[in-house]
N, C-alpha and C positions, 0 to 999 in steps of 0.2 A: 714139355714137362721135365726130359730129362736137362737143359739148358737152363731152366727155372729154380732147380736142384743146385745146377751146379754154383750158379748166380746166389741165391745161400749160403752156401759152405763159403764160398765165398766171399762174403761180408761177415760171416759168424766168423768164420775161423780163421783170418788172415791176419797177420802182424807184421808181414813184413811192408805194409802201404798204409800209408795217412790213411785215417778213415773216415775223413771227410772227403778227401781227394778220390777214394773209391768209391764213395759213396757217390760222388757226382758224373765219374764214370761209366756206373754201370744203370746210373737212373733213365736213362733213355731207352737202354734194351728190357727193363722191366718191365716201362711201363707199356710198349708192344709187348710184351708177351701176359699181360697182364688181359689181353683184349684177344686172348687165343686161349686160354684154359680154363677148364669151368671151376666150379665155387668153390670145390674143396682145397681144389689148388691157391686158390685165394683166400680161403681161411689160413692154410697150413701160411702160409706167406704173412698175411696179414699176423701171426702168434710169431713167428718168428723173429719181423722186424720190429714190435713191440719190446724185445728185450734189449734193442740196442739203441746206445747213449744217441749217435749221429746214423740217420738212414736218409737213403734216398728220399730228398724231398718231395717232390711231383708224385712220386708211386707211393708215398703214403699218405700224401691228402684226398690223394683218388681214393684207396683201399677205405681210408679215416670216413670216407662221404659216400662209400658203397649205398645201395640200397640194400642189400642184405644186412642184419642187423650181426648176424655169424663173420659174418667177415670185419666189420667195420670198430664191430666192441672192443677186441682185442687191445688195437690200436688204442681206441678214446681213452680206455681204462687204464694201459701204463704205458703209453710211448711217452717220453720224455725230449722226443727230437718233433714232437708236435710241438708248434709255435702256438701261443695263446690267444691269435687272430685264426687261426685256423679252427683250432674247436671253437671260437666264438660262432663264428661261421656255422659251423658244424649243429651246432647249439639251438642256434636258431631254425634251421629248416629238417632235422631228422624226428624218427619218431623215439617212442617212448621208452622201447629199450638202450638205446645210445644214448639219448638223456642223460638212465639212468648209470650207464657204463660211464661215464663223465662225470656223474655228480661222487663213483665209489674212489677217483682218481686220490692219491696221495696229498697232493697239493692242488685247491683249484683257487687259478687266480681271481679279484673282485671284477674284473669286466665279463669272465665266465660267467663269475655268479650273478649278476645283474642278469643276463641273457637265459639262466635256468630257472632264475625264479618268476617269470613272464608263464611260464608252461603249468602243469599242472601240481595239484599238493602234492603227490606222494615223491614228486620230484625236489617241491621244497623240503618237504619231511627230512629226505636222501642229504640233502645238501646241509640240512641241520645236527644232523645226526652223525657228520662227518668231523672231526676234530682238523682236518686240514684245507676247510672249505672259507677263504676268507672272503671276508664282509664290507662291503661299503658303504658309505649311508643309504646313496639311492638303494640297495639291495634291501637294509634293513629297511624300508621305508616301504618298498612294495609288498614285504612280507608282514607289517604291522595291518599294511591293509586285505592280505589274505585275510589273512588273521579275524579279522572280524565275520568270516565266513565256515571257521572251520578252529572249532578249538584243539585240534590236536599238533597245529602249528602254534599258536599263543604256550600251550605247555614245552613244548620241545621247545623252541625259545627260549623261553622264560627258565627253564632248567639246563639249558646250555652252558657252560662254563666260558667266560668271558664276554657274554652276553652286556655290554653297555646297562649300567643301571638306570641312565635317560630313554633305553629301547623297554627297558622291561615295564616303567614307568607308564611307557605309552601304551603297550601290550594292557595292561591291566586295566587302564583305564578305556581302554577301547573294545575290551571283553563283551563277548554278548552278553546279556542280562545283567551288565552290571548295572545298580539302581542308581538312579537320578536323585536329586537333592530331596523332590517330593516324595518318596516313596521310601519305607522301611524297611531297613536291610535283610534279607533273609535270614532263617537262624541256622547256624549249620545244622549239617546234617552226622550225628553222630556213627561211625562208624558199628555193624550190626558181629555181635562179637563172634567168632566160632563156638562150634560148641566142641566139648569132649571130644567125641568122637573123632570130629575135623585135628584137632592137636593131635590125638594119640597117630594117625593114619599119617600126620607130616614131620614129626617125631624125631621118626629111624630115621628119613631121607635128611632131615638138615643136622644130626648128628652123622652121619653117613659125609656129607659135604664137608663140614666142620672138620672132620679127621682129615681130609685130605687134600686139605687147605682152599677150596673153591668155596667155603663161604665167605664171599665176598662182596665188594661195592658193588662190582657188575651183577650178581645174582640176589642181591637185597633187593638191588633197586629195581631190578625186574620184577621179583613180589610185590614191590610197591605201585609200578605203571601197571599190571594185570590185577590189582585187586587180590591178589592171594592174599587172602587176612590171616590165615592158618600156618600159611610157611612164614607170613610178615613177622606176627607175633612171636613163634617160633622161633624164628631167628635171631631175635632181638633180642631172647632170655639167653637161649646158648652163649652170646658175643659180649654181652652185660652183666651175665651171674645173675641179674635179679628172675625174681618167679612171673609167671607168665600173670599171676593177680594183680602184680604190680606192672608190666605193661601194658597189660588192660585198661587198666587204671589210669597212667599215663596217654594211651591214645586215646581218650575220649573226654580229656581236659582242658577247658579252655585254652589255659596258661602252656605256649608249647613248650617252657623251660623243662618240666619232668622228660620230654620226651626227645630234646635238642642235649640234654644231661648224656640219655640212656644210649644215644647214638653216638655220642663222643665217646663213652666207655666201652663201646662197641667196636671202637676206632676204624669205623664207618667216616668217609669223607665229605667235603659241605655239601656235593653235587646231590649224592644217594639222602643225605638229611635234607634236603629240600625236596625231594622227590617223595619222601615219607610223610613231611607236613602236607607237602601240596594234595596228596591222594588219600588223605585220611577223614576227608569229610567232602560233602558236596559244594562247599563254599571256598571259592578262590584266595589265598594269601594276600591280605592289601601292601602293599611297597611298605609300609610303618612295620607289619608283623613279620614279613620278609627281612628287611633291618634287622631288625632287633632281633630275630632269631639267627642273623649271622654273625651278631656280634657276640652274642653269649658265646655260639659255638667257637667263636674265634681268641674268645680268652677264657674259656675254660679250660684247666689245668685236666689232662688226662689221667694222671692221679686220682685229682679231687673228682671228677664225673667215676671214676670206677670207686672210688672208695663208699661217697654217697649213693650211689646206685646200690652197691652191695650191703651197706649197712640199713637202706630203705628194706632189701630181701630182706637181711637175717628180720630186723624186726616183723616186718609180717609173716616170717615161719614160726616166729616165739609168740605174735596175737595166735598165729592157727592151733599151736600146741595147748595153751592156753584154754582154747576153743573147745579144742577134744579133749582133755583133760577132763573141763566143766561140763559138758557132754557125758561125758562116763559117768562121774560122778552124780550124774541126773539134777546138777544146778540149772 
């Protein structure tokens, strides 16, 4: 242990030697003394050579292909002196928390990805969900045919950012229940609205958010994948100025322009406005409505979405005044 220690400091703290050249040095007394201490010493080892650019090779393909998942993640998840044949390696025969330490990596290369997305969903899920997880055809190709077993990778796809519009294409068409020439398309399913109570109870929290600056893409578009219709709607008036009547309104409109409008003026990005059309109804976005709702978003003036947005409110505050006005009045 105390030789194991020193062998550390050692490659942490040294400047006065290549540390490649030390690194090759002292990889044969490691990795003996790697087969004499028990695990925790090989975790503390394994966190440690994960933070350096160049490490002993052999002692960290050994530690990288532990059976211990404690000792082994460290390594998968930020060594940078791991070679990309190695996690492929790695890839293919460990279990499912290394996977996942692999799939959270910074950068993973496509021969990686080919070889994680063979394993199980929640590993493709990982790997989809990673912005630095790159794609190859074959990669995208085993996952189109997940996909037709499991629609929570066809959405995580299909709302990825730079997702291939030839991948989404297939994605969609290879959707379970999408209908056949013979059969009649399902009608959507309109979303069921909150009521009162649900608004007032989510209110404080997304003005609360709002003040201090986390009402954001990342936490829209989470109301949006969890179905929170109450913080959805909610959000969408605070970020737009318009009244939550006129959201309403807007999300249960054929036409998704009102609601592709309200999200620009919300200045809300394409990813989370696709994530809002997508989960606003039971019925999936055809590649035509997908288009065309990103072309609107794409040349709509941010101006012109907040100004109509907000001149849609003022008017239906002046119909409601109106309203009660002729109300009192007993018209």
């Amino acid at each position: 242990m105390r030789i194991l220690s020193g062998m550390v400091l050692l490659l942490t703290g040294s400047r006065d030697w290549p540390q490649e050249l030390l690194a090759n040095v002292v990889d044969g007394v490691l990795l003996r003394l790697t087969e004499r201490v028990g695990a925790r010493a090989l975790v503390q080892l394994s966190t440690a050579l994960a933070e350096l650019k160049v490490a002993p090779p052999e002692t960290l393909r050994r530690l990288a292909s532990h059976d211990d998942p404690d000792v082994a993640c460290p390594l998968l998840l930020k060594s940078q002196a791991l070679a990309t044949s190695d996690l492929e390696t790695v890839a293919a025969s460990c279990g499912e928390r290394q996977q996942l330490a692999i799939s959270g990596r910074d950068v993973i290369e496509p021969a990686v990805t080919e070889t994680l997305v063979k394993r199980s969903g929640p590993i493709c899920l990982a790997l989809i969900k990673n912005p630095g997880t790159k794609f190859s055809d074959a990669a995208y190709a085993a996952l189109i045919a997940r996909a037709d077993q499991d629609s929570e990778i066809t959405k995580a796809l299909a709302l990825r950012p730079g997702t291939p519009e030839a991948v989404v294409r297939k994605l969609l068409s290879a959707s379970p229940g999408k209908p056949n020439a013979s059969s009649a398309p399902p009608a959507p399913i309109a979303p069921k609205l909150p009521s009162s109570a649900a608004y007032e109870s989510a209110r404080p929290e997304i003005i609360a958010l709002n003040r201090v600056g986390k009402l954001n893409d990342s936490t829209v578009n989470r109301f949006a994948i969890r179905g929170e219709t109450a913080n959805l709607f909610t959000a969408l008036s605070v970020l737009s100025g318009a009244p939550i009547e006129i959201v309403e309104h807007i999300m249960v409109d054929d036409d998704c322009e009102g609601l592709v409008m309200a999200c620009r003026a919300s200045r809300l990005n394409w990813p989370t406005t696709l994530a809002i059309l997508s989960n606003r109804s039971g019925a999936r976005l055809s590649f035509a409505e997908r288009e065309r709702a990103q072309h609107i978003f794409e040349t709509l003036l941010l101006s012109t979405s907040q100004w109509t947005v907000r001149w849609g409110g003022d008017s239906c505050r002046r119909a409601q005044s109106i309203r009660d006005i002729a109300a009192q009045n007993g018209d």
